[in-house]
N, CA, C and O atoms as CSV, one atom per row, in Angstrom:
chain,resi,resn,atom,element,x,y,z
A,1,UNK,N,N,0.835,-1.191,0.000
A,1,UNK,CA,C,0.000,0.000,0.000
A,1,UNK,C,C,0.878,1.251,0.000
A,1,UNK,O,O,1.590,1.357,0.998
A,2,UNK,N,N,0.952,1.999,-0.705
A,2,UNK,CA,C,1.632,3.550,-1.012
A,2,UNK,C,C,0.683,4.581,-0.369
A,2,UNK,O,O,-0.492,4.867,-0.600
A,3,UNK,N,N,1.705,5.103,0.629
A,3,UNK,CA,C,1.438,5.966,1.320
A,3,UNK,C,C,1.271,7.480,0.855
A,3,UNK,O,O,2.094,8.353,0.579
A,4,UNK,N,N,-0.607,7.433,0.884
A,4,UNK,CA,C,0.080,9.629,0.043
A,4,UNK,C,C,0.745,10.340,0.921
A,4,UNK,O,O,0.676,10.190,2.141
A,5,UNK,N,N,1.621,11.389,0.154
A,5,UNK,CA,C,1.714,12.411,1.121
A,5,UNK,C,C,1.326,13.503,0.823
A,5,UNK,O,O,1.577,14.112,-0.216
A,6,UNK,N,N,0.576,13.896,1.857
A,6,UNK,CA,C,-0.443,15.106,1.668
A,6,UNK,C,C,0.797,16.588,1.944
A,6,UNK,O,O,1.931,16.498,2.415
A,7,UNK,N,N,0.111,17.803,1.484
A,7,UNK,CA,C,0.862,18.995,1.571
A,7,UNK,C,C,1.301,18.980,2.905
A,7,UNK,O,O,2.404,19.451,3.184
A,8,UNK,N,N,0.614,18.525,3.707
A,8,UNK,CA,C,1.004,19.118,5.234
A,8,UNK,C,C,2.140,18.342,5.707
A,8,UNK,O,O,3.055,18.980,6.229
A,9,UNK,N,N,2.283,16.595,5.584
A,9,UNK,CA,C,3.306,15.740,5.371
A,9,UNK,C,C,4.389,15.947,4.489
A,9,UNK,O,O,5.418,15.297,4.679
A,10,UNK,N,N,4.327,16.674,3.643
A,10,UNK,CA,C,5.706,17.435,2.771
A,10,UNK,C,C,6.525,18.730,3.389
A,10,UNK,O,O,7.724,18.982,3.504
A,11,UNK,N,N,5.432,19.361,3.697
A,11,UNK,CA,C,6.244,20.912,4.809
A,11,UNK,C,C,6.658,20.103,5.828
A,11,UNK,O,O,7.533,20.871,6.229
A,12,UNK,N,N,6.714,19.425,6.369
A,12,UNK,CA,C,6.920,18.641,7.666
A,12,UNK,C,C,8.203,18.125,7.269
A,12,UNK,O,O,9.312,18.528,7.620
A,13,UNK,N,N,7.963,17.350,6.631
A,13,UNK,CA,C,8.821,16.536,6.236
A,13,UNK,C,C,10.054,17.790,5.747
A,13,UNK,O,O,11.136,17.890,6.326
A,14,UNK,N,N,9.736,18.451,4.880
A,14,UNK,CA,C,10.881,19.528,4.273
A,14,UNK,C,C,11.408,19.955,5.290
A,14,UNK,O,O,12.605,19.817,5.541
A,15,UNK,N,N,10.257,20.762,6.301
A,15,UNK,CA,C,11.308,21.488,6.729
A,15,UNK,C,C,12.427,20.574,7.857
A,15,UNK,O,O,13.558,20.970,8.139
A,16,UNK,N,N,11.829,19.365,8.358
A,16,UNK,CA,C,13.056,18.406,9.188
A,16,UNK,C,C,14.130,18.142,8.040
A,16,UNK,O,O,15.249,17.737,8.354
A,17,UNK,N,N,13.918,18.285,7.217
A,17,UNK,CA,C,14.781,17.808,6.430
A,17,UNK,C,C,16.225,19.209,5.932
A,17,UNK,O,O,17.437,19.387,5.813
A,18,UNK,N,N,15.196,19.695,5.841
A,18,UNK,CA,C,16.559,21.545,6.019
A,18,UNK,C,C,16.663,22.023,7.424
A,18,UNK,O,O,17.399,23.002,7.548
A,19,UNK,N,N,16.170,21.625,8.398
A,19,UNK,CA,C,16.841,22.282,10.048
A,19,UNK,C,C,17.419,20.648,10.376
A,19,UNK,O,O,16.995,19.498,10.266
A,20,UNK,N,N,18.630,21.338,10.836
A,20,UNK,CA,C,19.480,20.862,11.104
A,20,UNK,C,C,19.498,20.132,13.172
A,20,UNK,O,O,20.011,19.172,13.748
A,21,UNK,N,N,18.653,21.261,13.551
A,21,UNK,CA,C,18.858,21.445,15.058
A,21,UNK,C,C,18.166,20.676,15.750
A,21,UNK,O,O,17.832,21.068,16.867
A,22,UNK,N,N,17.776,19.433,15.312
A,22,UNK,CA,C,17.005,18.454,16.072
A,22,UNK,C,C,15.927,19.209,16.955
A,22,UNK,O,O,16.127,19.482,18.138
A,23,UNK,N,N,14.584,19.567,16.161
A,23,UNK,CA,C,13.711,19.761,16.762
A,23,UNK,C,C,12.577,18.973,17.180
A,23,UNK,O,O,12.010,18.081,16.549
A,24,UNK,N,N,12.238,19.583,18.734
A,24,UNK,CA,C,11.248,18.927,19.376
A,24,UNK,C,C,9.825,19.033,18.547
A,24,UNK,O,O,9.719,19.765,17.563
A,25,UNK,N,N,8.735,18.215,19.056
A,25,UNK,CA,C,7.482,18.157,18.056
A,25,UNK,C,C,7.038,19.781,18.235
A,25,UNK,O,O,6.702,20.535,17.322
A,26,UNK,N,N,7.113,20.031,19.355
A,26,UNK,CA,C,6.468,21.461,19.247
A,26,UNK,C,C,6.875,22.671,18.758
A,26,UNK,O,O,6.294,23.755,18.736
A,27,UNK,N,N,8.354,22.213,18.224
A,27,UNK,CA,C,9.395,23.519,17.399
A,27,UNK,C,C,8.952,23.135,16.428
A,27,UNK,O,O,8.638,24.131,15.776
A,28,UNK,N,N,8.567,21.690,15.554
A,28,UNK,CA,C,7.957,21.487,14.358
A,28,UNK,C,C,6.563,21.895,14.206
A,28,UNK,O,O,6.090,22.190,13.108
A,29,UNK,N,N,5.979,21.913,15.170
A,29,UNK,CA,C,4.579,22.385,15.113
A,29,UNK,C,C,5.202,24.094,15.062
A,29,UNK,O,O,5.755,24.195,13.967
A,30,UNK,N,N,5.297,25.245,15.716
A,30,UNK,CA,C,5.561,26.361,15.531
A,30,UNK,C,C,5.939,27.105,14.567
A,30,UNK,O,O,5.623,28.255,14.260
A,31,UNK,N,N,6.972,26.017,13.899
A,31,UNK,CA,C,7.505,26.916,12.131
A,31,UNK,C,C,6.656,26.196,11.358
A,31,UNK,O,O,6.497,26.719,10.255
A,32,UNK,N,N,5.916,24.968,11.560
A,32,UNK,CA,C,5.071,24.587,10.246
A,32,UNK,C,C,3.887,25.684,10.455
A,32,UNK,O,O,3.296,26.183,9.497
A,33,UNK,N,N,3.638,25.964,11.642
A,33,UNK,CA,C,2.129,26.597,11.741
A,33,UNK,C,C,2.678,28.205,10.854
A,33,UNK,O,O,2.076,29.257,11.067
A,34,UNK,N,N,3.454,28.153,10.229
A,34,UNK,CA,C,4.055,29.625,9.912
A,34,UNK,C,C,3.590,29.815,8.675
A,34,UNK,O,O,3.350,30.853,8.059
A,35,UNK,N,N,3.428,27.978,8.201
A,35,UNK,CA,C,2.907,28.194,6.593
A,35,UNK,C,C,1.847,27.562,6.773
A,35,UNK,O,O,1.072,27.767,5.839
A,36,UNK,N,N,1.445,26.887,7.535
A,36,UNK,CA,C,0.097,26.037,7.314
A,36,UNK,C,C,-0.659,26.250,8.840
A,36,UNK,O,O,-0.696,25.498,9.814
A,37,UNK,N,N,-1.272,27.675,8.602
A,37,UNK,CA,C,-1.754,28.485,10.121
A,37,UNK,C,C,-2.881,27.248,10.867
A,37,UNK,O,O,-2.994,27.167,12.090
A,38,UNK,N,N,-3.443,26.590,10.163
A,38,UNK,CA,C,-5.131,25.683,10.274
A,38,UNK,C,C,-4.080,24.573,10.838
A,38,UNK,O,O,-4.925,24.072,11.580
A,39,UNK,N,N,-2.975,23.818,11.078
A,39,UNK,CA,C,-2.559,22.700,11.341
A,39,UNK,C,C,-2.342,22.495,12.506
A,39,UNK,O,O,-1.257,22.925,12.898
A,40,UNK,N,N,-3.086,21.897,13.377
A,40,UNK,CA,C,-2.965,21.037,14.807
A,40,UNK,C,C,-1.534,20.610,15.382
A,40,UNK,O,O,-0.579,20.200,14.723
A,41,UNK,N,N,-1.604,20.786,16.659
A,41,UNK,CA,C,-0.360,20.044,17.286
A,41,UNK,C,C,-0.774,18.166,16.813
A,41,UNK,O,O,-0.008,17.572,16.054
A,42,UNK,N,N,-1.543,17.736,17.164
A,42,UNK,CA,C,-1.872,16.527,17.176
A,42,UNK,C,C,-1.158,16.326,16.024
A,42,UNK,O,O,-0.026,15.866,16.172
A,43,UNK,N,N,-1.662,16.630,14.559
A,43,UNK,CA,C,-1.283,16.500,13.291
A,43,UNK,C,C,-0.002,16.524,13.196
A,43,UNK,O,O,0.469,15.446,12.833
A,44,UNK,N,N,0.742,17.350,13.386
A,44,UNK,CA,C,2.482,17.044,13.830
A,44,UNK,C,C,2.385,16.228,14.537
A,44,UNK,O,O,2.233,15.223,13.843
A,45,UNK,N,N,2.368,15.912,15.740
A,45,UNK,CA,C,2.644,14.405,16.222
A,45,UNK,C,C,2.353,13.510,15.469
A,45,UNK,O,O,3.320,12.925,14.983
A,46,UNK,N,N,1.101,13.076,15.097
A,46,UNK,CA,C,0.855,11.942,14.255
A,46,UNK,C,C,1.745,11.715,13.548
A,46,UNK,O,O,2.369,10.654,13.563
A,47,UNK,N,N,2.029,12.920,12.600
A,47,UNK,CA,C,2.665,12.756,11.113
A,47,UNK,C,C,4.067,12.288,11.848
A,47,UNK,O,O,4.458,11.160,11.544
A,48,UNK,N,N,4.902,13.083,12.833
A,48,UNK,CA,C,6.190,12.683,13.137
A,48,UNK,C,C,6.738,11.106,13.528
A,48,UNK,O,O,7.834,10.630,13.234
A,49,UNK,N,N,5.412,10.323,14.432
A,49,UNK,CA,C,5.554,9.344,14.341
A,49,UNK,C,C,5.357,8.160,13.373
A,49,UNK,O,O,5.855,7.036,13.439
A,50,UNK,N,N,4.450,8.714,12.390
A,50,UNK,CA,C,4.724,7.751,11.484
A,50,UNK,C,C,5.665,8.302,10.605
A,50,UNK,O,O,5.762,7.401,9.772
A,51,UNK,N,N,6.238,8.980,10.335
A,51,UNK,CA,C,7.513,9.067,9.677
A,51,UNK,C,C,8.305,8.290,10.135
A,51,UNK,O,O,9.027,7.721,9.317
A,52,UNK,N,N,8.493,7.937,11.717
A,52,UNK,CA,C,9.405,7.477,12.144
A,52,UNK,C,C,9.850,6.429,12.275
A,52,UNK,O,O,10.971,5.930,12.363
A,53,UNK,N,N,8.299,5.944,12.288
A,53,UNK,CA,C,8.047,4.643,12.250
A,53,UNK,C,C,8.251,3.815,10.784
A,53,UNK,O,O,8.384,2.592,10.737
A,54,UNK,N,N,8.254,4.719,9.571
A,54,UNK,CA,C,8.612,4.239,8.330
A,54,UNK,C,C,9.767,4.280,7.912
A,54,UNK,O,O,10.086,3.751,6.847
A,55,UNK,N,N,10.810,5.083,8.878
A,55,UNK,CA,C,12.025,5.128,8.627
A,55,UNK,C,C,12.151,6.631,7.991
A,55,UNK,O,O,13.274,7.078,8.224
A,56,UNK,N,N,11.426,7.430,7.345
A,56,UNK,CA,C,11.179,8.810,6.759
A,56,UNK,C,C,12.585,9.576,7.817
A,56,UNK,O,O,13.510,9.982,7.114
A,57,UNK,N,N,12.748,9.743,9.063
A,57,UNK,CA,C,13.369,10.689,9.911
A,57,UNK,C,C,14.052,9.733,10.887
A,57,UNK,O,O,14.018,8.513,10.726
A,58,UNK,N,N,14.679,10.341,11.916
A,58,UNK,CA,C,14.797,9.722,12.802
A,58,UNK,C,C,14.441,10.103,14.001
A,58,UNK,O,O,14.371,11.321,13.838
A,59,UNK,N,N,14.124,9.873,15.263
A,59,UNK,CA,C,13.598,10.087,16.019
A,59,UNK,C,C,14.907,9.615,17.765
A,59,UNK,O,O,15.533,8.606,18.091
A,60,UNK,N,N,14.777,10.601,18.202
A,60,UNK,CA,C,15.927,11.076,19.125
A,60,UNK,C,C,15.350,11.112,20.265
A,60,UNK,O,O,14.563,12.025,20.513
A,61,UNK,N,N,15.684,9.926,21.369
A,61,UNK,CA,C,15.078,9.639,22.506
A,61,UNK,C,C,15.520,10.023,23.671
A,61,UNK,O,O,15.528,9.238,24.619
A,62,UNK,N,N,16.043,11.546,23.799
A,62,UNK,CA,C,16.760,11.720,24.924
A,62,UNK,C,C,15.259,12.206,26.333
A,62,UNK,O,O,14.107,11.841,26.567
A,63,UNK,N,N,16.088,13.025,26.803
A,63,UNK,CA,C,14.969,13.992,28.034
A,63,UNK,C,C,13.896,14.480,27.244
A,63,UNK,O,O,12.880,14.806,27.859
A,64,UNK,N,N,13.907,14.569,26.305
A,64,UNK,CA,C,12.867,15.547,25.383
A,64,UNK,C,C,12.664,14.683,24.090
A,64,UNK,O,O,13.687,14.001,24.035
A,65,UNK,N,N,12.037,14.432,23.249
A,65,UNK,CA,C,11.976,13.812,21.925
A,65,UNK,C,C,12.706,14.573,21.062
A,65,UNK,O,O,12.635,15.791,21.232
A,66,UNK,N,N,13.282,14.226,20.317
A,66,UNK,CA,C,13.754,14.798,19.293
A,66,UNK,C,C,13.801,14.880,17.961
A,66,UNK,O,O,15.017,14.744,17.823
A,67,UNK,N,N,13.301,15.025,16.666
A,67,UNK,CA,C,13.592,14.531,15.555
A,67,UNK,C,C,14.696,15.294,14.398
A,67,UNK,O,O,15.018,16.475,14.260
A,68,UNK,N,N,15.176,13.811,13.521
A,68,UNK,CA,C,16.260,14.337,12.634
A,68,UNK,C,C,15.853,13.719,11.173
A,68,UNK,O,O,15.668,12.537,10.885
A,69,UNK,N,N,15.759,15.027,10.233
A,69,UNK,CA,C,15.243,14.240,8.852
A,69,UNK,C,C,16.244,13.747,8.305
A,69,UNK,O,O,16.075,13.040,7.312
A,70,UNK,N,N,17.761,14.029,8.890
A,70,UNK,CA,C,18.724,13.381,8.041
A,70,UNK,C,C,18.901,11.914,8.755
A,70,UNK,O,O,19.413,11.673,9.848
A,71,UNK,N,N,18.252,10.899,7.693
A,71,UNK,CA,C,18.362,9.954,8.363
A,71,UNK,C,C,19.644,9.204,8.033
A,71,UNK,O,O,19.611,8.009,8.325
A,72,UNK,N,N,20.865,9.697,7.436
A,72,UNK,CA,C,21.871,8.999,7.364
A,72,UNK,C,C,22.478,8.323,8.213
A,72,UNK,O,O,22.062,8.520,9.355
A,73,UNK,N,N,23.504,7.419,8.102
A,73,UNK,CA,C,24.082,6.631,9.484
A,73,UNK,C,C,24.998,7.424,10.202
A,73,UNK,O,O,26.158,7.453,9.792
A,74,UNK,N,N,24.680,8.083,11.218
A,74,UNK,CA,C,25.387,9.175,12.116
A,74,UNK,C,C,24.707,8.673,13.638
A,74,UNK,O,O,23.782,7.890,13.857
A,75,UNK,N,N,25.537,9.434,14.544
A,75,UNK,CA,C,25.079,9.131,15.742
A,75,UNK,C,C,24.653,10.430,16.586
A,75,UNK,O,O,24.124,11.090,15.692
A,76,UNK,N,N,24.563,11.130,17.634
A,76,UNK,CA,C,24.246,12.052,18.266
A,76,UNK,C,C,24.649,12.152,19.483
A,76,UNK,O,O,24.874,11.110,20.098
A,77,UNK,N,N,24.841,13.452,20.137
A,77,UNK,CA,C,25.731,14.079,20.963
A,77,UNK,C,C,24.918,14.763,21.855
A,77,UNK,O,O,24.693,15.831,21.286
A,78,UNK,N,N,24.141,14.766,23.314
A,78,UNK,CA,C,23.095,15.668,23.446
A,78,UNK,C,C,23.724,16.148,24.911
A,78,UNK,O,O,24.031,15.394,25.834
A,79,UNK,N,N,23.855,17.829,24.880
A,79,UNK,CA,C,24.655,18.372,26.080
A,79,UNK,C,C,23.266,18.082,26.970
A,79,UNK,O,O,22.051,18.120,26.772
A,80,UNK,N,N,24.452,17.674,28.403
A,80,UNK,CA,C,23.451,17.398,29.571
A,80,UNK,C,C,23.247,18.700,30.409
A,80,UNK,O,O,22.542,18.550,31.407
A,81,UNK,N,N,23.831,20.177,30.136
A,81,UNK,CA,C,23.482,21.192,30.459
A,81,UNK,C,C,22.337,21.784,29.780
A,81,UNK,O,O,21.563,22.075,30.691
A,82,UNK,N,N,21.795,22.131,28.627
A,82,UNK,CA,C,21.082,23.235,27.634
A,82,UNK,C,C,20.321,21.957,26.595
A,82,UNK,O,O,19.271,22.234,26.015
A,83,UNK,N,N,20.839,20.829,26.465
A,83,UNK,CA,C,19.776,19.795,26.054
A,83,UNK,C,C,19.857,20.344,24.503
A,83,UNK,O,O,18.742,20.430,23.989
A,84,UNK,N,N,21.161,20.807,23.494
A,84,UNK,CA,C,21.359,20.644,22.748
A,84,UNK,C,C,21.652,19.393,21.905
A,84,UNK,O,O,22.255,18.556,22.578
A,85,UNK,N,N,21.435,19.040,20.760
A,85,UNK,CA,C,21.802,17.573,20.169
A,85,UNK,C,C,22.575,18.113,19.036
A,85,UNK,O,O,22.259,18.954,18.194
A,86,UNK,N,N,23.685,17.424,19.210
A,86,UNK,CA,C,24.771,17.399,18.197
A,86,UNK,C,C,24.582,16.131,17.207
A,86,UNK,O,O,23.779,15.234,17.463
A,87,UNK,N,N,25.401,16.142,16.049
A,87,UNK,CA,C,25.207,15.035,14.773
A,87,UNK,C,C,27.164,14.970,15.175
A,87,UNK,O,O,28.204,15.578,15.425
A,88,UNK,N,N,26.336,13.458,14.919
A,88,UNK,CA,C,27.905,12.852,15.092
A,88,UNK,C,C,28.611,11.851,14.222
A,88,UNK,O,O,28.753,10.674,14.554
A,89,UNK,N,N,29.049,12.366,13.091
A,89,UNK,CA,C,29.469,11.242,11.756
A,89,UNK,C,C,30.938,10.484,12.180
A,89,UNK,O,O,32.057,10.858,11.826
A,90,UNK,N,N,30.711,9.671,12.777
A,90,UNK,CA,C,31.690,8.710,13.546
A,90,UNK,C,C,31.639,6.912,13.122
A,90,UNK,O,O,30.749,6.239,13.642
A,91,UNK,N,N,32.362,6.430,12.435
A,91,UNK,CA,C,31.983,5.115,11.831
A,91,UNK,C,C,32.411,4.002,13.254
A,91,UNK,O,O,33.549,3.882,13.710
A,92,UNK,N,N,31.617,3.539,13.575
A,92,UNK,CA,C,31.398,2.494,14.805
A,92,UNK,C,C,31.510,1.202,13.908
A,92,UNK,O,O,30.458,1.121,13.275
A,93,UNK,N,N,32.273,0.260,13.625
A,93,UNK,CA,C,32.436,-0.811,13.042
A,93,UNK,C,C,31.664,-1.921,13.652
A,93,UNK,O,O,30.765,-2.529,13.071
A,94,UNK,N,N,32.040,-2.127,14.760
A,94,UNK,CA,C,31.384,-2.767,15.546
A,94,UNK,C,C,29.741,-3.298,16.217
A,94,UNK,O,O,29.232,-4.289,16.742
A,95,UNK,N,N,29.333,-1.759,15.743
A,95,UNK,CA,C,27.667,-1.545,15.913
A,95,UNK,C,C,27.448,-1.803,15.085
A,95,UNK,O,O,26.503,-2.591,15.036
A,96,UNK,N,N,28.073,-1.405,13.790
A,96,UNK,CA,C,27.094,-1.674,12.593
A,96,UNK,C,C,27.189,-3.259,12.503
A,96,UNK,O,O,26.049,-3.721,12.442
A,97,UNK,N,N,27.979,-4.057,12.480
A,97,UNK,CA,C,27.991,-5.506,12.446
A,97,UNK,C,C,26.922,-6.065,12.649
A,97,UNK,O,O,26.547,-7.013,11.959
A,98,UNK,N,N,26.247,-5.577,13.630
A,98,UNK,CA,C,24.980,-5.653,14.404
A,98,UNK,C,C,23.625,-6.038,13.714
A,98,UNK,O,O,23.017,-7.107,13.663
A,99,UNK,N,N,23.411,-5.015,13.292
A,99,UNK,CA,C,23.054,-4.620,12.132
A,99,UNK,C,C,22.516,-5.642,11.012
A,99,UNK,O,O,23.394,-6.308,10.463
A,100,UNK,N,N,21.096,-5.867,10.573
A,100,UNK,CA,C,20.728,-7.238,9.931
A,100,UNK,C,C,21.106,-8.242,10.022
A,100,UNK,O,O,21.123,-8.886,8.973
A,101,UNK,N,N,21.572,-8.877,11.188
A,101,UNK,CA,C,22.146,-10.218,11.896
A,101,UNK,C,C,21.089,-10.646,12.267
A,101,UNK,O,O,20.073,-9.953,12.217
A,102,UNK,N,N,21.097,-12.034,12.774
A,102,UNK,CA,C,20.093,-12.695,13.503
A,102,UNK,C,C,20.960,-12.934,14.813
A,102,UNK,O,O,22.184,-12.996,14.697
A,103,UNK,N,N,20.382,-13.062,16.005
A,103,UNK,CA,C,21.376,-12.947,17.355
A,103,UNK,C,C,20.693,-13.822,17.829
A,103,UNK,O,O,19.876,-14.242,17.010
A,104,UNK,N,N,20.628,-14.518,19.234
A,104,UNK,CA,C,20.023,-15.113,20.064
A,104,UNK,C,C,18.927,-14.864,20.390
A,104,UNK,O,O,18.069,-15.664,20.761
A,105,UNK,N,N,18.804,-13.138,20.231
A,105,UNK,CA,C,17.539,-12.726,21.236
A,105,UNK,C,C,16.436,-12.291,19.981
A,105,UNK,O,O,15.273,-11.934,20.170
A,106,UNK,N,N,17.123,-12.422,18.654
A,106,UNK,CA,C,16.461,-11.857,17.356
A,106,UNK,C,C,17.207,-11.109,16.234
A,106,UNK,O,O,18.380,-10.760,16.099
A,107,UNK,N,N,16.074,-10.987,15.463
A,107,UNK,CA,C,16.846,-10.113,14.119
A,107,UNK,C,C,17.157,-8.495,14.719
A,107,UNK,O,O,16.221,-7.914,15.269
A,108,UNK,N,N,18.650,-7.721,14.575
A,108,UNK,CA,C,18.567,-6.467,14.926
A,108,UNK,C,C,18.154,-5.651,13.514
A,108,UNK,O,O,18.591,-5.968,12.407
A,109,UNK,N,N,17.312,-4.643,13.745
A,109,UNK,CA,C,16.743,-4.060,12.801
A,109,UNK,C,C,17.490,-2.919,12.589
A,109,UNK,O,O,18.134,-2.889,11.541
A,110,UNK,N,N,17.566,-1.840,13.438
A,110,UNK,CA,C,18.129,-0.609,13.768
A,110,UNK,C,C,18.778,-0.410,14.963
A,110,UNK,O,O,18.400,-1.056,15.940
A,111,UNK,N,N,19.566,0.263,15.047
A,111,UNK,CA,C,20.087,0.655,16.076
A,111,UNK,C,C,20.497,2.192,16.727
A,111,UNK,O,O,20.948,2.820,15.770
A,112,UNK,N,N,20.528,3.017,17.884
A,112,UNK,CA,C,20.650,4.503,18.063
A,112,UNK,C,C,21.498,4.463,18.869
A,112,UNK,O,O,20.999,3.948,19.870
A,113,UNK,N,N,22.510,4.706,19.040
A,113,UNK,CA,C,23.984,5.894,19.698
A,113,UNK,C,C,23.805,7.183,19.976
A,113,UNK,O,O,23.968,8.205,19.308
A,114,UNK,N,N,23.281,6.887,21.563
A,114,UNK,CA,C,23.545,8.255,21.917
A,114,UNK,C,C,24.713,8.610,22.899
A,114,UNK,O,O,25.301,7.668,23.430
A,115,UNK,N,N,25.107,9.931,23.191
A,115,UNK,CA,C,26.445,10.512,23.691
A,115,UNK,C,C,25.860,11.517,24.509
A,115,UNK,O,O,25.287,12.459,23.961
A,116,UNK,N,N,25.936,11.431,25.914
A,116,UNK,CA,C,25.722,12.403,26.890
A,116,UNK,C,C,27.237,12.939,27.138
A,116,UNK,O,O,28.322,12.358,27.135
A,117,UNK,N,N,26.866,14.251,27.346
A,117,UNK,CA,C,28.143,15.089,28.068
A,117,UNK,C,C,27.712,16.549,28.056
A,117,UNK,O,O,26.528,16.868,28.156
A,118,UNK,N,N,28.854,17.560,27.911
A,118,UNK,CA,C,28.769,19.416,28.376
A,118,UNK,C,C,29.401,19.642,26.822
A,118,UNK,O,O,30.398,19.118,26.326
A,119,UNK,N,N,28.453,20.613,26.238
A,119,UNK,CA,C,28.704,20.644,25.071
A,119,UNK,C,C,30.124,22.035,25.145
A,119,UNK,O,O,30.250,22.701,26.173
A,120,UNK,N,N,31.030,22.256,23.939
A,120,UNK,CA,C,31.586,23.232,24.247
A,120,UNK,C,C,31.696,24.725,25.083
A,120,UNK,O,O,32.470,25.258,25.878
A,121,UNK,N,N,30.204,25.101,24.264
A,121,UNK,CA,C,29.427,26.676,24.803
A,121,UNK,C,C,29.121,26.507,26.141
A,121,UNK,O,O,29.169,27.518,26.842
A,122,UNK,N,N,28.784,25.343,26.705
A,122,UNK,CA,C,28.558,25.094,28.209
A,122,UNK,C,C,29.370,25.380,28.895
A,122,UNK,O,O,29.201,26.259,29.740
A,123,UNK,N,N,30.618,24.667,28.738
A,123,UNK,CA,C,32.277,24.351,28.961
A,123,UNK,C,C,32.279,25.593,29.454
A,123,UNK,O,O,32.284,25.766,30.673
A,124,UNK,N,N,32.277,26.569,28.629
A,124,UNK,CA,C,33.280,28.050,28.641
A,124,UNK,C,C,32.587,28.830,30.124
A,124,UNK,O,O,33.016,29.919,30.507
Protein backbone atom coordinates (compact mmCIF):
# COMPACT_ATOMS: atom_id res chain seq x y z
CA UNK A 1 0.00 0.00 0.00
CA UNK A 2 1.63 3.55 -1.01
CA UNK A 3 1.44 5.97 1.32
CA UNK A 4 0.08 9.63 0.04
CA UNK A 5 1.71 12.41 1.12
CA UNK A 6 -0.44 15.11 1.67
CA UNK A 7 0.86 19.00 1.57
CA UNK A 8 1.00 19.12 5.23
CA UNK A 9 3.31 15.74 5.37
CA UNK A 10 5.71 17.44 2.77
CA UNK A 11 6.24 20.91 4.81
CA UNK A 12 6.92 18.64 7.67
CA UNK A 13 8.82 16.54 6.24
CA UNK A 14 10.88 19.53 4.27
CA UNK A 15 11.31 21.49 6.73
CA UNK A 16 13.06 18.41 9.19
CA UNK A 17 14.78 17.81 6.43
CA UNK A 18 16.56 21.55 6.02
CA UNK A 19 16.84 22.28 10.05
CA UNK A 20 19.48 20.86 11.10
CA UNK A 21 18.86 21.44 15.06
CA UNK A 22 17.00 18.45 16.07
CA UNK A 23 13.71 19.76 16.76
CA UNK A 24 11.25 18.93 19.38
CA UNK A 25 7.48 18.16 18.06
CA UNK A 26 6.47 21.46 19.25
CA UNK A 27 9.39 23.52 17.40
CA UNK A 28 7.96 21.49 14.36
CA UNK A 29 4.58 22.39 15.11
CA UNK A 30 5.56 26.36 15.53
CA UNK A 31 7.51 26.92 12.13
CA UNK A 32 5.07 24.59 10.25
CA UNK A 33 2.13 26.60 11.74
CA UNK A 34 4.05 29.63 9.91
CA UNK A 35 2.91 28.19 6.59
CA UNK A 36 0.10 26.04 7.31
CA UNK A 37 -1.75 28.48 10.12
CA UNK A 38 -5.13 25.68 10.27
CA UNK A 39 -2.56 22.70 11.34
CA UNK A 40 -2.97 21.04 14.81
CA UNK A 41 -0.36 20.04 17.29
CA UNK A 42 -1.87 16.53 17.18
CA UNK A 43 -1.28 16.50 13.29
CA UNK A 44 2.48 17.04 13.83
CA UNK A 45 2.64 14.40 16.22
CA UNK A 46 0.86 11.94 14.25
CA UNK A 47 2.67 12.76 11.11
CA UNK A 48 6.19 12.68 13.14
CA UNK A 49 5.55 9.34 14.34
CA UNK A 50 4.72 7.75 11.48
CA UNK A 51 7.51 9.07 9.68
CA UNK A 52 9.41 7.48 12.14
CA UNK A 53 8.05 4.64 12.25
CA UNK A 54 8.61 4.24 8.33
CA UNK A 55 12.02 5.13 8.63
CA UNK A 56 11.18 8.81 6.76
CA UNK A 57 13.37 10.69 9.91
CA UNK A 58 14.80 9.72 12.80
CA UNK A 59 13.60 10.09 16.02
CA UNK A 60 15.93 11.08 19.12
CA UNK A 61 15.08 9.64 22.51
CA UNK A 62 16.76 11.72 24.92
CA UNK A 63 14.97 13.99 28.03
CA UNK A 64 12.87 15.55 25.38
CA UNK A 65 11.98 13.81 21.93
CA UNK A 66 13.75 14.80 19.29
CA UNK A 67 13.59 14.53 15.55
CA UNK A 68 16.26 14.34 12.63
CA UNK A 69 15.24 14.24 8.85
CA UNK A 70 18.72 13.38 8.04
CA UNK A 71 18.36 9.95 8.36
CA UNK A 72 21.87 9.00 7.36
CA UNK A 73 24.08 6.63 9.48
CA UNK A 74 25.39 9.17 12.12
CA UNK A 75 25.08 9.13 15.74
CA UNK A 76 24.25 12.05 18.27
CA UNK A 77 25.73 14.08 20.96
CA UNK A 78 23.10 15.67 23.45
CA UNK A 79 24.65 18.37 26.08
CA UNK A 80 23.45 17.40 29.57
CA UNK A 81 23.48 21.19 30.46
CA UNK A 82 21.08 23.23 27.63
CA UNK A 83 19.78 19.80 26.05
CA UNK A 84 21.36 20.64 22.75
CA UNK A 85 21.80 17.57 20.17
CA UNK A 86 24.77 17.40 18.20
CA UNK A 87 25.21 15.04 14.77
CA UNK A 88 27.90 12.85 15.09
CA UNK A 89 29.47 11.24 11.76
CA UNK A 90 31.69 8.71 13.55
CA UNK A 91 31.98 5.11 11.83
CA UNK A 92 31.40 2.49 14.80
CA UNK A 93 32.44 -0.81 13.04
CA UNK A 94 31.38 -2.77 15.55
CA UNK A 95 27.67 -1.54 15.91
CA UNK A 96 27.09 -1.67 12.59
CA UNK A 97 27.99 -5.51 12.45
CA UNK A 98 24.98 -5.65 14.40
CA UNK A 99 23.05 -4.62 12.13
CA UNK A 100 20.73 -7.24 9.93
CA UNK A 101 22.15 -10.22 11.90
CA UNK A 102 20.09 -12.70 13.50
CA UNK A 103 21.38 -12.95 17.36
CA UNK A 104 20.02 -15.11 20.06
CA UNK A 105 17.54 -12.73 21.24
CA UNK A 106 16.46 -11.86 17.36
CA UNK A 107 16.85 -10.11 14.12
CA UNK A 108 18.57 -6.47 14.93
CA UNK A 109 16.74 -4.06 12.80
CA UNK A 110 18.13 -0.61 13.77
CA UNK A 111 20.09 0.66 16.08
CA UNK A 112 20.65 4.50 18.06
CA UNK A 113 23.98 5.89 19.70
CA UNK A 114 23.54 8.26 21.92
CA UNK A 115 26.45 10.51 23.69
CA UNK A 116 25.72 12.40 26.89
CA UNK A 117 28.14 15.09 28.07
CA UNK A 118 28.77 19.42 28.38
CA UNK A 119 28.70 20.64 25.07
CA UNK A 120 31.59 23.23 24.25
CA UNK A 121 29.43 26.68 24.80
CA UNK A 122 28.56 25.09 28.21
CA UNK A 123 32.28 24.35 28.96
CA UNK A 124 33.28 28.05 28.64
Amino acid sequence: MLERITNQKQIILNYLEKNKSHPSAEEVFLNVKKILPRISLATVYRNLEQFAQTGKILEINGATKRFDGDISDHQHFICNSCGTVYDIFCKFPSAKNFKNHNHKIGKIENYQILFYGTCKKCKK
